[in-house]
C-alpha positions, 0 to 999 in steps of 0.5 A: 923855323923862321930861317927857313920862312926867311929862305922862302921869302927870297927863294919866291922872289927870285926868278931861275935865272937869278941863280945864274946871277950868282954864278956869273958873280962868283966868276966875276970875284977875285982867284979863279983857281982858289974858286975853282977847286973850292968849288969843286971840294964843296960839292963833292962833299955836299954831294958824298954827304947828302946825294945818296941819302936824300936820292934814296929817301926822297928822290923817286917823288919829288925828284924835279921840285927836289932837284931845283930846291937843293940846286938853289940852296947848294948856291946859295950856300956856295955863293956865302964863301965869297965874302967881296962880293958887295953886290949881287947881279939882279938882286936887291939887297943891302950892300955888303949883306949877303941875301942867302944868309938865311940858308947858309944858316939852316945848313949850319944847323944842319938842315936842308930845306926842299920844296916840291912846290906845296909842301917844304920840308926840313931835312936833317942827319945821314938818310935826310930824314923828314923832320919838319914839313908844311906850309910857309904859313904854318910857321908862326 
């Protein structure tokens, strides 16, 4: 639980246009076509393994807040494969540290985080079945 108010924390404290900072970033680091195709590969499997489940399930109500939340965890986790990187565009940050670790780690655990802008939730499993959900301040 604590991962996923670490999450929050940076989440809140970037602006949507810090998420083109990180793809600007990627395209800045070294081996386009390796990028590329890597790229490609892990979205098509997040996408087979996660879209239809959490469309089916979730989509219809929270389908916006959905979107922006598993787009900003989907590049979060991405932006982890680039282990050069030192320093993030528009993001403060310890050097070499990558910020987003607290993501990457729920998604190793197998948990994807959404928000709907109230409400976070913490999905899991093939239907993306709820398994937590409230408010960052409900995490002690």
């Amino acid at each position: 639980m604590l991962l996923l108010k670490k999450w929050a924390s940076v989440r809140a404290s970037l602006r949507a246009s810090v998420w083109d900072s990180i793809r600007d970033s990627l395209e800045d680091s070294p081996g386009p076509s390796v990028r590329d195709s890597l790229g490609d590969s892990i979205w098509d499997s997040i996408w087979d393994s996660l879209g239809d489940s959490i469309w089916g399930s979730i989509w219809d109500s929270l389908e916006a807040s959905l979107r922006a939340s598993l787009r900003a965890s989907v590049w979060a986790y991405y932006g982890s494969f680039f282990k050069g990187i030192e320093k993030w565009k528009d993001i403060k940050h310890k050097k070499g540290v990558y910020p987003f670790q607290s993501v990457v780690d729920l998604w190793y655990k197998g948990l994807v985080p959404s928000f709907d802008g109230e409400i976070w939730r913490l999905h899991t499993g093939k239907n993306a079945k709820v398994i937590w959900q409230g408010t960052i301040d409900d995490i002690k």
